[in-house]
DSSP file (Angstrom, degrees, kcal/mol; ACC not computed):
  #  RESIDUE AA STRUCTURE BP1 BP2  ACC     N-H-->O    O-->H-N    N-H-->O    O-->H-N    TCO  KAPPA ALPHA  PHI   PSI    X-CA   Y-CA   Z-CA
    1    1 A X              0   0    0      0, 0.0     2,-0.4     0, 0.0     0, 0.0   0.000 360.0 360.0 360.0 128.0    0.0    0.0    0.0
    2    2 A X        -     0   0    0      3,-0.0     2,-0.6     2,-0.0     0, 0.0  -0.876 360.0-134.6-118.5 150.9    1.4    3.5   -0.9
    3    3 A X    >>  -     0   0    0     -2,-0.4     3,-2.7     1,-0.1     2,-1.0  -0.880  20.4-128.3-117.1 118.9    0.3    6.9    0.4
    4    4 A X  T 34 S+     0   0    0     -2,-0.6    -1,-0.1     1,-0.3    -2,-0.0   0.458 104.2  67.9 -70.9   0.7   -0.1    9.6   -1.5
    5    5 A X  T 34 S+     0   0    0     -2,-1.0    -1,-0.3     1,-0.2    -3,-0.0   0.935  92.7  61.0 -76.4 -36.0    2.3   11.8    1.2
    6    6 A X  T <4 S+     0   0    0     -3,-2.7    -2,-0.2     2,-0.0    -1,-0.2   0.935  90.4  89.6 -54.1 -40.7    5.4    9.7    0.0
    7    7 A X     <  -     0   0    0     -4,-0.7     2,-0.4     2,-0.0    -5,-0.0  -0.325  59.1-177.2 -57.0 125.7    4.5   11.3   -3.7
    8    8 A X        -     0   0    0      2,-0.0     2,-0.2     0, 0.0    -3,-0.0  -0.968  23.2-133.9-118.0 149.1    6.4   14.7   -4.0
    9    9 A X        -     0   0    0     -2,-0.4     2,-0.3     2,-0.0    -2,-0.0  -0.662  31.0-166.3 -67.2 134.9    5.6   16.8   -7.4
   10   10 A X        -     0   0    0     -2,-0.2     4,-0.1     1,-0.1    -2,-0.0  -0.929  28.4-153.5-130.8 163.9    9.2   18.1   -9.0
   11   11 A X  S  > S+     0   0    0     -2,-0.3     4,-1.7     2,-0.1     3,-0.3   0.199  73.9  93.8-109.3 -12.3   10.1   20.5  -11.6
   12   12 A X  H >> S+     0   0    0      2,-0.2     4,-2.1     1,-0.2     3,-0.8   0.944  79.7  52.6 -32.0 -73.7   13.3   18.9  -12.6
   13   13 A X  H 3> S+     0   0    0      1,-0.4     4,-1.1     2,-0.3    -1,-0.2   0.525 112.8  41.1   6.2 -69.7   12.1   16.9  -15.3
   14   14 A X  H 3> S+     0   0    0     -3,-0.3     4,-1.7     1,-0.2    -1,-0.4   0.608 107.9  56.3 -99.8  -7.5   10.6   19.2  -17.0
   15   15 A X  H <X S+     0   0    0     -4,-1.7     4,-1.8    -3,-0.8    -2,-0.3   0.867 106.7  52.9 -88.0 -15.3   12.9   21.8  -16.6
   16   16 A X  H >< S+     0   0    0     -4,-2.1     3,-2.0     2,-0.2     4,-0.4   0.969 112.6  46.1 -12.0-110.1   15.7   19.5  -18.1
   17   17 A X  H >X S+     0   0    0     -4,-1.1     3,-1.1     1,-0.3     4,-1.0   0.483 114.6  48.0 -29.0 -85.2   13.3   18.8  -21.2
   18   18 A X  H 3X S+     0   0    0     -4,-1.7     4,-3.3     1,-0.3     5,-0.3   0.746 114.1  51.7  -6.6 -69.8   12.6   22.9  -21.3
   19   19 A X  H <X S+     0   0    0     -3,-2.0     4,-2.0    -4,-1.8    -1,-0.3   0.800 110.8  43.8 -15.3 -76.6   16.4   23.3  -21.1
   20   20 A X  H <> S+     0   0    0     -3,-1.1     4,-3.4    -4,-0.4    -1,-0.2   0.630 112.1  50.1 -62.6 -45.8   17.2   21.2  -23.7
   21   21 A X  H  X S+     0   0    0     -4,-1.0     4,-1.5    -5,-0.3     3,-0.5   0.945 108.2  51.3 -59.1 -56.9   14.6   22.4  -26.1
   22   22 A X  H  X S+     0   0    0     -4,-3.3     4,-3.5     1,-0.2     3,-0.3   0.940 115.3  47.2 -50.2 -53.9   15.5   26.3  -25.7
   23   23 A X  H  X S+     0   0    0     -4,-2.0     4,-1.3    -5,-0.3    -1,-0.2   0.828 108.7  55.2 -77.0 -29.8   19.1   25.0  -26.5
   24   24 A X  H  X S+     0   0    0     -4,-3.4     4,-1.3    -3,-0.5    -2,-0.2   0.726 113.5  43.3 -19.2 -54.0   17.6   22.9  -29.6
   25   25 A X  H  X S+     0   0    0     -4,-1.5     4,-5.0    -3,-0.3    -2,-0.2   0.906 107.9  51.2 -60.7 -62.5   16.2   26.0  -30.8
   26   26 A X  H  X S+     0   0    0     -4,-3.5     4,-3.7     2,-0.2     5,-0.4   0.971 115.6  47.5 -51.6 -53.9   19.3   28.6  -30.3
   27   27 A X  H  X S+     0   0    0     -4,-1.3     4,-3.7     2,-0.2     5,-0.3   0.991 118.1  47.2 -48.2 -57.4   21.8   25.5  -32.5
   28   28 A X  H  X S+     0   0    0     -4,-1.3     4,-4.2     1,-0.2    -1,-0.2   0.916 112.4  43.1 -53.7 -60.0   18.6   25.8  -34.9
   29   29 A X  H  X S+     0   0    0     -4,-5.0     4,-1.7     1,-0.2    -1,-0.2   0.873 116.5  52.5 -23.8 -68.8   18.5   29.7  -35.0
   30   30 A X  H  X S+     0   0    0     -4,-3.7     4,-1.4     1,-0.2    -2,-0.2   0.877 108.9  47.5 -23.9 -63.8   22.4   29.6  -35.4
   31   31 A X  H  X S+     0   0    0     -4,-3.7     4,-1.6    -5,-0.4     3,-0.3   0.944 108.1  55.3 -55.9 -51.9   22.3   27.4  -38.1
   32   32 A X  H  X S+     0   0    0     -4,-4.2     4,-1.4    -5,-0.3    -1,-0.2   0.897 112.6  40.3 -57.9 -32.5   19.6   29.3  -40.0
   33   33 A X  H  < S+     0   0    0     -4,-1.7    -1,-0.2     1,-0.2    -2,-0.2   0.682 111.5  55.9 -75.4 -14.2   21.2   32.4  -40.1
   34   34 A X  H >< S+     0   0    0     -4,-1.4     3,-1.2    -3,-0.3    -1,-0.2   0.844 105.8  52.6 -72.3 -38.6   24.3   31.0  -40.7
   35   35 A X  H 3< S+     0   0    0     -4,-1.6    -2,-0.2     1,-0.2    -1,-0.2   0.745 109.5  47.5 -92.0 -48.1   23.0   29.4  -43.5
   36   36 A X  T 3< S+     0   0    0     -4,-1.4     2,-0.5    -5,-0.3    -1,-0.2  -0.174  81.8 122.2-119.4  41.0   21.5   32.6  -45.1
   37   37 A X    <   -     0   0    0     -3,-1.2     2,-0.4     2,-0.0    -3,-0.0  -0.935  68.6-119.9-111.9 167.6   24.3   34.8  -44.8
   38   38 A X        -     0   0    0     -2,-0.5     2,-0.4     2,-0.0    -2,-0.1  -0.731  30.2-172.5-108.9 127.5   25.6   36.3  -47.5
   39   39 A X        -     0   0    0     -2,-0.4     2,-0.5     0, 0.0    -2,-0.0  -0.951  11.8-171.7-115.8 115.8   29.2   35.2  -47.6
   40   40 A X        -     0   0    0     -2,-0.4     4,-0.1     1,-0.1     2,-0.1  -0.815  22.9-125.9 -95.5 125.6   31.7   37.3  -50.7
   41   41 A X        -     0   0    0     -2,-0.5    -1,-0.1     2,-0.2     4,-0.1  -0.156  34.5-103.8 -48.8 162.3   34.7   36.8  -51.8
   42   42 A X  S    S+     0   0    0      2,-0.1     2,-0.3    -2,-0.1     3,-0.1   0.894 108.4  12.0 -68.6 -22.5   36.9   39.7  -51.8
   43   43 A X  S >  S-     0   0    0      1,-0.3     3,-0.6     0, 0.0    -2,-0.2  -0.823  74.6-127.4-131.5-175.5   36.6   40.2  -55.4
   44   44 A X  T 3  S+     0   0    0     -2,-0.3     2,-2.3     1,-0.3     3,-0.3   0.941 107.7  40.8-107.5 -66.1   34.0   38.5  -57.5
   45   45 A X  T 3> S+     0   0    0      1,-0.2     4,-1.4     2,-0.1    -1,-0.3  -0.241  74.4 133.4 -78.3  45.2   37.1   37.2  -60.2
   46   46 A X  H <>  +     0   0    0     -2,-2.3     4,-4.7    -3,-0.6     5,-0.2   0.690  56.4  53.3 -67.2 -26.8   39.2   36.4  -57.8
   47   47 A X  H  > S+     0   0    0     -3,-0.3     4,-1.0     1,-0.1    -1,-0.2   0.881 115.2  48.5 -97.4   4.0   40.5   32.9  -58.9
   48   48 A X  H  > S+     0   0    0      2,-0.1     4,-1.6     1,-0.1    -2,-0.2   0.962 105.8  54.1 -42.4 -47.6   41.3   34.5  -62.2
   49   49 A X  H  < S+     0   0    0     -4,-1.4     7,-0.2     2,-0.2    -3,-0.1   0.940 109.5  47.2 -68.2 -57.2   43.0   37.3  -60.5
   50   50 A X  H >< S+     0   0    0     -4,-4.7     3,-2.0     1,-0.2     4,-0.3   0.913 104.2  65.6 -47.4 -64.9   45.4   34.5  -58.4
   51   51 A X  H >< S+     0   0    0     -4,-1.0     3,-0.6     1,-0.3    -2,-0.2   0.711 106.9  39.1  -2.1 -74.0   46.0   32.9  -61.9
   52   52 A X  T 3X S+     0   0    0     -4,-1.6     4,-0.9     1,-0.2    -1,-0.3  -0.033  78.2 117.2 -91.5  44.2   47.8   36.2  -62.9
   53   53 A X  H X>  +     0   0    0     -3,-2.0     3,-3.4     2,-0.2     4,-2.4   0.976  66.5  57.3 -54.6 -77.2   49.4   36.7  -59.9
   54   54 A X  H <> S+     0   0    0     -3,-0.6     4,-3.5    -4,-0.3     5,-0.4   0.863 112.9  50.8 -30.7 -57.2   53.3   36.3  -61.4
   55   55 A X  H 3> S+     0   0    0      1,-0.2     4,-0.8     2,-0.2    -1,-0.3   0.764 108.9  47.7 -15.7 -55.3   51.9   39.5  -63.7
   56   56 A X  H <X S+     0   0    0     -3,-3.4     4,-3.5    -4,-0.9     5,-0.4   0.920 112.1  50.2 -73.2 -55.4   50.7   41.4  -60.6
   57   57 A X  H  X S+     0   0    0     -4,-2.4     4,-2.4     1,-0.2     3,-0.3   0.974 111.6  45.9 -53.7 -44.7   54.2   40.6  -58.9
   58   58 A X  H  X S+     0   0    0     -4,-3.5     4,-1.6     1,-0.3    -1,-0.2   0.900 110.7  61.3 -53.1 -41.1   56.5   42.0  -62.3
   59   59 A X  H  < S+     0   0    0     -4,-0.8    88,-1.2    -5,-0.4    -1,-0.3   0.839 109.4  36.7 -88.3 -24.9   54.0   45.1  -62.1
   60   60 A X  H  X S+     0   0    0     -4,-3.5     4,-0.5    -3,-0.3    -2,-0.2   0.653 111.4  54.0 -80.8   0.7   55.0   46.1  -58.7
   61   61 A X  H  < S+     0   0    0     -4,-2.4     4,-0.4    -5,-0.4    -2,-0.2   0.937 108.8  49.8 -73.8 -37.7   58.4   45.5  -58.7
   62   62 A X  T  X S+     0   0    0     -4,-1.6     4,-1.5     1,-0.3    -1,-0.1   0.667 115.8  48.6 -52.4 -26.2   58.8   47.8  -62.0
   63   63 A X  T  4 S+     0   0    0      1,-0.3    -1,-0.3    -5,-0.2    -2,-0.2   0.807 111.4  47.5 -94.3 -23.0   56.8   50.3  -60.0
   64   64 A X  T  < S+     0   0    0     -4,-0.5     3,-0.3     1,-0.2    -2,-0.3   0.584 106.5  55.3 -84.3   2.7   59.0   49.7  -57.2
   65   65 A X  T  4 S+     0   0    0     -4,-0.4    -3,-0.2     2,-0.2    -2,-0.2   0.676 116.2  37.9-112.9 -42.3   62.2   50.1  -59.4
   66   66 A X  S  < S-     0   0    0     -4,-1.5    19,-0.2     1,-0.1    -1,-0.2  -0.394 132.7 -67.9-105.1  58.2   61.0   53.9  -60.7
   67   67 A X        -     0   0    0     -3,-0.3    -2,-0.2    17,-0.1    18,-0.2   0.760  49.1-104.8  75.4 120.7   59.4   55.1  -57.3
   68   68 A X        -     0   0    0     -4,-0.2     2,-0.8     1,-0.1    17,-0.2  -0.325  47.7 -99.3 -72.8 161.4   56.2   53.9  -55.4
   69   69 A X        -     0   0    0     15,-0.1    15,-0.2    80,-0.1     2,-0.2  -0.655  36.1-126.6-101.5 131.6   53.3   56.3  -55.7
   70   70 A X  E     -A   83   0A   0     13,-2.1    13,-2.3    -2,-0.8     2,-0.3  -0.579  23.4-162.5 -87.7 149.3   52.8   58.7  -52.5
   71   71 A X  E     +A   82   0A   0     11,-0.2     2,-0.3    -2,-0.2    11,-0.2  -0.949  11.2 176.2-146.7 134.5   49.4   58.7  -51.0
   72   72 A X  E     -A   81   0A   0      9,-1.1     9,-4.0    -2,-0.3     2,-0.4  -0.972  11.3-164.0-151.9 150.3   47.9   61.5  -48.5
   73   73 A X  E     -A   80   0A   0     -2,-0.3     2,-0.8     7,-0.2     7,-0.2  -0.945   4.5-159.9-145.8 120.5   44.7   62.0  -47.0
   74   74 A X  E  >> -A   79   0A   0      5,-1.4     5,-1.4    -2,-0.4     4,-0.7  -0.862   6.2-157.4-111.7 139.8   43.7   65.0  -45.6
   75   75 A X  T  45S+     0   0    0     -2,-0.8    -1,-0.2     1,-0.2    50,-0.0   0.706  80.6  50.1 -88.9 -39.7   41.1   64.7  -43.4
   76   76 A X  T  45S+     0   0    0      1,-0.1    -1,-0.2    -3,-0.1    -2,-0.0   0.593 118.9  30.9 -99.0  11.6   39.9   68.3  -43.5
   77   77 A X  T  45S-     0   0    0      2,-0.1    48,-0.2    -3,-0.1    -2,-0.2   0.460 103.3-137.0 -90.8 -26.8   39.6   68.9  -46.6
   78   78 A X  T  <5 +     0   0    0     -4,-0.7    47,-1.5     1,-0.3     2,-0.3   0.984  54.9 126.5  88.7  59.5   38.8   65.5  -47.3
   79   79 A X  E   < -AB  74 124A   0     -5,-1.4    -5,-1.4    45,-0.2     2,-0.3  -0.687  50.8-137.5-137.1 169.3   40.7   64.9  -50.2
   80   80 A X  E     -AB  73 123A   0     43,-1.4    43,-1.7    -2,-0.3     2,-0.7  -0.987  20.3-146.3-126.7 118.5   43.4   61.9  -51.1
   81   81 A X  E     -AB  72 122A   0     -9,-4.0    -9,-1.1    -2,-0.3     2,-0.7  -0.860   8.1-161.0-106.4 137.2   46.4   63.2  -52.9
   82   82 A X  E     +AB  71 121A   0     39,-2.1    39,-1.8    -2,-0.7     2,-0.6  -0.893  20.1 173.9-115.1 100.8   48.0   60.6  -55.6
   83   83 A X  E     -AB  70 120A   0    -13,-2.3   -13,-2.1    -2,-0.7    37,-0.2  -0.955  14.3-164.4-112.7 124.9   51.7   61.8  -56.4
   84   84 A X        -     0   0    0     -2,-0.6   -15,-0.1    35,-0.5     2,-0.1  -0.669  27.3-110.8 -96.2 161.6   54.1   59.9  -58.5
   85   85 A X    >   -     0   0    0    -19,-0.2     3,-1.2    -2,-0.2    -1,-0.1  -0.496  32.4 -98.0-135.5 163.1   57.5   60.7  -58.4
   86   86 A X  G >  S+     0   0    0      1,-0.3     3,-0.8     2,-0.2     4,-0.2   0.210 105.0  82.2 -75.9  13.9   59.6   62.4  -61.4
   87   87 A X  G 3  S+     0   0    0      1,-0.2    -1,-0.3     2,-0.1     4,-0.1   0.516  95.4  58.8 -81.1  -8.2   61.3   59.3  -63.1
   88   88 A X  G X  S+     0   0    0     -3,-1.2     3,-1.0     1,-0.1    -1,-0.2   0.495  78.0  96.6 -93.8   9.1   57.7   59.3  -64.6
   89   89 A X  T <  S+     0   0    0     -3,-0.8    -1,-0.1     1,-0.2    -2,-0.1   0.896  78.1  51.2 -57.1 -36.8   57.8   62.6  -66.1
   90   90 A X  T 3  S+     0   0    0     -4,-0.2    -1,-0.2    -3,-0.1     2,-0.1   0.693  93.6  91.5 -86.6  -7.6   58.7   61.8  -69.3
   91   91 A X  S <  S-     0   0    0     -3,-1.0     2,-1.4    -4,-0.1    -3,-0.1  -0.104  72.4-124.0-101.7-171.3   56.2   59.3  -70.0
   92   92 A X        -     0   0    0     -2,-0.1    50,-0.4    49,-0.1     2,-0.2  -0.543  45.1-179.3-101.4  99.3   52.8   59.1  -71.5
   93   93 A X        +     0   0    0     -2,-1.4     2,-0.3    48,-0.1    48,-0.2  -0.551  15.1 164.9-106.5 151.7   50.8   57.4  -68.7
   94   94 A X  E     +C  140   0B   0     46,-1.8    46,-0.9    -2,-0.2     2,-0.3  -0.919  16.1 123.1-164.9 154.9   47.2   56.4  -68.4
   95   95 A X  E     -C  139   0B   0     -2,-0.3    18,-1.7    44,-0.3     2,-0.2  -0.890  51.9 -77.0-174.3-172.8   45.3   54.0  -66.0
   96   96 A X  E     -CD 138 112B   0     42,-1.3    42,-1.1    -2,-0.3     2,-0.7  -0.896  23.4-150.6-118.2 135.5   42.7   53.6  -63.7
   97   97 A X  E     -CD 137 111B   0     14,-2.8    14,-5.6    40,-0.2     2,-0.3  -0.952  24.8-173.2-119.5 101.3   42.5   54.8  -59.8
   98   98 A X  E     -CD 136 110B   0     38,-3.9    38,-1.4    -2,-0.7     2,-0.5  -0.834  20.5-148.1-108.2 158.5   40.2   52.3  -57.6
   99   99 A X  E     -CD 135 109B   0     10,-3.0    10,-0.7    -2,-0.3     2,-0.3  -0.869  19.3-159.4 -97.9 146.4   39.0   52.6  -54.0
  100  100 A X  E     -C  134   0B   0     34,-2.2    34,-2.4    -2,-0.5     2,-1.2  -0.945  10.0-165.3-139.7  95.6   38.8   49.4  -52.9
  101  101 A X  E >   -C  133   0B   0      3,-0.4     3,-0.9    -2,-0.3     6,-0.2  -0.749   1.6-168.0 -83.8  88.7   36.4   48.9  -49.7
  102  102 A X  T 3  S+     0   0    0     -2,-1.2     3,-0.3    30,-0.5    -1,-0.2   0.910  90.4  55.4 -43.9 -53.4   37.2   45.1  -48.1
  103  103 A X  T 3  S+     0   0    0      1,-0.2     2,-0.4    29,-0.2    -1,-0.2   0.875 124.9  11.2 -37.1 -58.1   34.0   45.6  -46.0
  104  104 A X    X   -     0   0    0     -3,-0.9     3,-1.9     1,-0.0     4,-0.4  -0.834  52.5-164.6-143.6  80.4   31.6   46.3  -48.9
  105  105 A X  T 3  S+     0   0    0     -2,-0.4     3,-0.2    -3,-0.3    -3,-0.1   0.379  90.1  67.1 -63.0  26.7   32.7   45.6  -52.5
  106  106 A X  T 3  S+     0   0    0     -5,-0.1    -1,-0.2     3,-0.0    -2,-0.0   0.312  95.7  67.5-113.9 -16.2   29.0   48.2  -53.9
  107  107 A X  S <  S+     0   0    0     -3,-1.9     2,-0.2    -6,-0.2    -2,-0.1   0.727  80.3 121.9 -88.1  -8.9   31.2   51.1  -52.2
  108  108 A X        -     0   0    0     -4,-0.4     2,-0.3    -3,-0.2    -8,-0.2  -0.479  46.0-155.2 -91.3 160.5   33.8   50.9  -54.7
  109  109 A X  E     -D   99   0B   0    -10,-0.7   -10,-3.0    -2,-0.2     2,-0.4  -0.828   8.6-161.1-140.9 121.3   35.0   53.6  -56.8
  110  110 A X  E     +D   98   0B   0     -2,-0.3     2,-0.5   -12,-0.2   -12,-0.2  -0.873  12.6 171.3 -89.1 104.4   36.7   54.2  -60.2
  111  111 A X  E     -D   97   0B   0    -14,-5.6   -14,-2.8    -2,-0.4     2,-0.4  -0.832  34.0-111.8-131.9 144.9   38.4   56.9  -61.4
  112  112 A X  E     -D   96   0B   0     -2,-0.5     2,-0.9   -16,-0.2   -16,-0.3  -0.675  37.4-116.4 -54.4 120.6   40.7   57.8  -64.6
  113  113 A X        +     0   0    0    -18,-1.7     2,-0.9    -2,-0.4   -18,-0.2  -0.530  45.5 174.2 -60.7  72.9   44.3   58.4  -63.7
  114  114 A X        -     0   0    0     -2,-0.9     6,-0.1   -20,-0.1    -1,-0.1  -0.582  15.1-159.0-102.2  64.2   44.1   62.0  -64.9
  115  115 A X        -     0   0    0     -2,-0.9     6,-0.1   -22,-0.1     2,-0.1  -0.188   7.5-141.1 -60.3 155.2   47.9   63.8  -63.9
  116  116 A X        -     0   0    0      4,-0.4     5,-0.1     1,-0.0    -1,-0.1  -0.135  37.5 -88.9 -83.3-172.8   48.7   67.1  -63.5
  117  117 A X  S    S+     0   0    0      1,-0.2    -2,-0.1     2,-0.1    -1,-0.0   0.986 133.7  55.7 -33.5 -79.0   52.2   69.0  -64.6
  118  118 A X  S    S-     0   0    0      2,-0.1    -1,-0.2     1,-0.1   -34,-0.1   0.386 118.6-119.9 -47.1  -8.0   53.3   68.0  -61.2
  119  119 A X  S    S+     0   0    0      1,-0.1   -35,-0.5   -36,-0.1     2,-0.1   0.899  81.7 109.0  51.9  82.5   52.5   64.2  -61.9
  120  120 A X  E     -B   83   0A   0    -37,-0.2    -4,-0.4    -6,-0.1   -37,-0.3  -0.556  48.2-167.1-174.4 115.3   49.8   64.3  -58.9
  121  121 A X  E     -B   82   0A   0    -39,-1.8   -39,-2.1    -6,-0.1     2,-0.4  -0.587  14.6-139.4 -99.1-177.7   46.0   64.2  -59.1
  122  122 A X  E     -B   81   0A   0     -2,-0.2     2,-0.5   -41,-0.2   -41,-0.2  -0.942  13.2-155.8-147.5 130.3   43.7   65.0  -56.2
  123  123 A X  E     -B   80   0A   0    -43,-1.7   -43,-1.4    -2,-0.4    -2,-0.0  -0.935  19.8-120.0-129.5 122.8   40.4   62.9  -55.5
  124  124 A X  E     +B   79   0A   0     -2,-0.5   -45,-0.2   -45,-0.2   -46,-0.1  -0.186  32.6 174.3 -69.1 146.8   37.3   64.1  -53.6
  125  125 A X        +     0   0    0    -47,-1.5     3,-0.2   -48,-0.2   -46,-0.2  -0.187  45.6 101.3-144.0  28.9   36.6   62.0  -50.4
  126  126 A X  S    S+     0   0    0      1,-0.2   -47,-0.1   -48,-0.1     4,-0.1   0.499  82.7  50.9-107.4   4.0   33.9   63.5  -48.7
  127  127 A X  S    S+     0   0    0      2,-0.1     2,-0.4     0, 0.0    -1,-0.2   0.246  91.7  98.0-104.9  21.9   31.3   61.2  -49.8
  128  128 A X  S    S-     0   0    0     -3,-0.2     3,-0.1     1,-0.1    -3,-0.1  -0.888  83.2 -88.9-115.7 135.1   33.2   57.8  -49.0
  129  129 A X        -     0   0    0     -2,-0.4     2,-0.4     1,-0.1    25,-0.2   0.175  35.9-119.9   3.0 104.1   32.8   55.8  -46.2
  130  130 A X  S    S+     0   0    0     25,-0.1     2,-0.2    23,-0.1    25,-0.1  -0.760  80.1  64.3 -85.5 164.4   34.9   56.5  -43.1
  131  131 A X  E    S- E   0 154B   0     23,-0.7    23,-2.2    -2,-0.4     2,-0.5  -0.909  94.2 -13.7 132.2-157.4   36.7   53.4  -42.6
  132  132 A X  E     + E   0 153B   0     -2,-0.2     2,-0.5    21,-0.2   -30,-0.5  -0.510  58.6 174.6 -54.3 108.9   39.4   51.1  -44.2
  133  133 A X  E     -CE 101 152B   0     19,-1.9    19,-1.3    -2,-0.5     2,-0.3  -0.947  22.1-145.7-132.0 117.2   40.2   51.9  -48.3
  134  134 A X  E     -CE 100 151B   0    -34,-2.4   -34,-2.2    -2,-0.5     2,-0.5  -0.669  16.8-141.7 -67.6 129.4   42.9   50.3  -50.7
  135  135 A X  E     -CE  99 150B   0     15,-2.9    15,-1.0    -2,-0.3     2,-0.6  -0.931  19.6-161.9-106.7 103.6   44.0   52.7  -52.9
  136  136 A X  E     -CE  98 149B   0    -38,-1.4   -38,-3.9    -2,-0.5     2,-0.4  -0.791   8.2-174.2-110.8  73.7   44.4   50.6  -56.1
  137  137 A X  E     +CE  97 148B   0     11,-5.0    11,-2.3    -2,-0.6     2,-0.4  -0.930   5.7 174.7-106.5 136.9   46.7   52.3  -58.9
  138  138 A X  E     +CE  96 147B   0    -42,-1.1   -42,-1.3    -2,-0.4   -25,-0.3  -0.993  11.5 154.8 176.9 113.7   47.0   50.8  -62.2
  139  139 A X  E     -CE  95 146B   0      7,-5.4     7,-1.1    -2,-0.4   -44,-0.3  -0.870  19.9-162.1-156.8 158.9   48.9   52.3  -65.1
  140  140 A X  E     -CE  94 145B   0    -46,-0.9   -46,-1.8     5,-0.3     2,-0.5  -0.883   9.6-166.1 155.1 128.4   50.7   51.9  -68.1
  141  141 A X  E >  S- E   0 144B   0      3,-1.8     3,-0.8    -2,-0.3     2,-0.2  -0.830  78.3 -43.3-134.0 109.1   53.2   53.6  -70.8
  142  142 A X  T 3  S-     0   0    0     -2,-0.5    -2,-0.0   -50,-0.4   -51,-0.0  -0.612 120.5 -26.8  86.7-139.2   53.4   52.1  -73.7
  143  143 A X  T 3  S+     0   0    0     -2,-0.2     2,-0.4    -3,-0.1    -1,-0.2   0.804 115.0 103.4 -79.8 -20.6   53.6   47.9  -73.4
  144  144 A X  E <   -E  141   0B   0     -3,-0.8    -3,-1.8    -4,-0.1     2,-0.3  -0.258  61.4-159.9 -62.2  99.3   55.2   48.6  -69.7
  145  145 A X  E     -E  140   0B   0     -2,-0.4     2,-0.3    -5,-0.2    -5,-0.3  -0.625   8.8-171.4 -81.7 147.2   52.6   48.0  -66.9
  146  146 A X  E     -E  139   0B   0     -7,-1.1    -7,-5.4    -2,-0.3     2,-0.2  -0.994   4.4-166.7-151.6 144.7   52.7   49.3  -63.3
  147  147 A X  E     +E  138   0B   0    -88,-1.2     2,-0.3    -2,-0.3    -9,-0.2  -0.942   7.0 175.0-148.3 104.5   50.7   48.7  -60.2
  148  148 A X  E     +E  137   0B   0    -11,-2.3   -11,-5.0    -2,-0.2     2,-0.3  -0.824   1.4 174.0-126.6 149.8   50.3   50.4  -56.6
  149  149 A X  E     +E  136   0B   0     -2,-0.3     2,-0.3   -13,-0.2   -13,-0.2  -0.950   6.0 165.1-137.9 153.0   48.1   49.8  -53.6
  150  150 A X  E     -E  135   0B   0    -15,-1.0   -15,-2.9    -2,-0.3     2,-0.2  -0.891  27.7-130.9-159.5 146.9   48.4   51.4  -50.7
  151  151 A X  E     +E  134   0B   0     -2,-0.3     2,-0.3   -17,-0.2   -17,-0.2  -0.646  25.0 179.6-107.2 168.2   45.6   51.5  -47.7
  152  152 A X  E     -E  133   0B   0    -19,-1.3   -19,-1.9    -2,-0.2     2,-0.6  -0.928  26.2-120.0-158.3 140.7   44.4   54.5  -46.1
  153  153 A X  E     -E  132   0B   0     -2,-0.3   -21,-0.2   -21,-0.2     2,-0.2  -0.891  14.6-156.6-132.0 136.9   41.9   55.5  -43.4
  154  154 A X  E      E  131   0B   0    -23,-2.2   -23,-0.7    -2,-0.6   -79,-0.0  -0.449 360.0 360.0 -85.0 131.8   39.0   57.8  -44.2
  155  155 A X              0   0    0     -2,-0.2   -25,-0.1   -25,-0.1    -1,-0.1   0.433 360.0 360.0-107.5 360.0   38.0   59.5  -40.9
């Protein structure tokens, strides 16, 4: 014969089973979002890009062999100055100047390599993004290619 005092009611049980489920749920959560984030490369052609790697290296040593290109960023006026040093003076250059944002490749920017006398342009920055920017120069005289990055931070 048993008596219904020896019965105690517990909450263990179920709060185990509760537990387990809430922590069943968070893995699930995890997962979904995980699942459906949007994960980018750093550049959309990137394994072409390794591919011509050797290219890439020959085009900054050549740039490194007639002067790297000087980068300044003035914070109040909010400008980047791009100067190249005078062993290019005599030649007929033309390229491309990108801003390169790791974060957020939609932020980035292209501009024509447009020198002055002074072999130096100067490029508006008061509507970019403060944060992290590669400055991405890419230029050419004749068949000769040449290629400078240098990073910067927009404040």
């Amino acid at each position: 014969m048993t008596t219904d005092k020896n019965k105690k009611f517990t909450y263990w049980p179920y709060a185990i089973v509760i537990a387990m489920v809430l922590f069943m749920g968070y893995i699930a959560m995890f997962v979904y979002r995980a699942m459906n984030q949007e994960v980018g490369l750093v550049s959309k052609d990137y394994y072409q890009q390794e591919i011509a790697y050797q290219d890439q290296i020959d085009r900054v040593k050549r740039t490194q062999a007639l002067g790297d290109v000087m980068i300044n960023y003035n914070a109040e006026a909010e400008t980047i100055l791009l100067q190249l040093p005078a062993t290019y003076r005599d030649m007929s250059l033309s390229g491309t100047i990108t801003l390169f944002r790791p974060s957020d490749d939609k932020l980035d920017k292209q501009f024509p390599l447009q020198l002055g006398r002074d072999q130096s342009q100067l490029i508006e920055a008061s509507g970019l993004e403060k944060g992290v920017w590669k400055l991405r120069v890419n230029y050419s005289s004749g068949e000769e290619t040449f290629y400078s990055e240098k990073t910067i931070q927009i404040r």
